[in-house]
Residue, then its C-alpha position, 0 to 999 in steps of 0.5 A: x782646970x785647976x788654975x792650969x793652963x794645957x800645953x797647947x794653951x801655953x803654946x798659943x798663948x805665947x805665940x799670939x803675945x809675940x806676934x802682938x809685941x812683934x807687930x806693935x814695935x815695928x814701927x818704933x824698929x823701922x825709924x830707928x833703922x833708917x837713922x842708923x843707916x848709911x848716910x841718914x845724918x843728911x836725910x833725917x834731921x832727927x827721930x820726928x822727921x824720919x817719921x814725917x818723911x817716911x810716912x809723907x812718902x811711902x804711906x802709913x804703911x811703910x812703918x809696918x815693913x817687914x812686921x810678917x817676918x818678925x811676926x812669924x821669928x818672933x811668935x815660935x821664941x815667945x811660945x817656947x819662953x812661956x811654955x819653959x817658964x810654966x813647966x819650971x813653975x810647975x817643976x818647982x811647985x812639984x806638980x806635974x808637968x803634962 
């Protein structure tokens, strides 16, 4: 109504878009951790390689490992950023909040 989004709109906009963003970066998170880990300059020659590895012996499925538990930290902050960035657009504009 009125170009505004409801609260709950808001909430769930934000949680959906960071759940999204949690889930797609995974696997880029999930290579770079194995090449920081302990001991990775012997197994991984390189970014490709762990990739290879990693997928060649723990399944496509490996690259999403621990994507639930980002999911679920990421999704709540997400909400929170949005609904703060529209009610202080709302506040300046002098609408009202609610």
């Amino acid at each position: 109504e009125h170009g505004h989004a409801g609260i709950g709109s808001i909430i769930a906009a934000g949680g959906l878009a960071g759940m999204s963003a949690a889930w797609a970066c995974t696997p880029a998170d999930v290579i770079k951790t194995r090449l920081q880990a302990e001991g990775a300059r012997e197994r991984y020659s390189g970014m490709v390689d762990c990739f290879r590895k990693t997928t060649g012996q723990e399944g496509f499925g490996a690259l999403f490992k621990g994507s639930i538990p980002r999911m679920t930290v990421t999704a709540p902050l997400f909400s929170i950023a949005l609904l703060a960035f529209e009610l202080q657009k709302r506040y300046i504009k002098g609408e009202p909040l609610l």
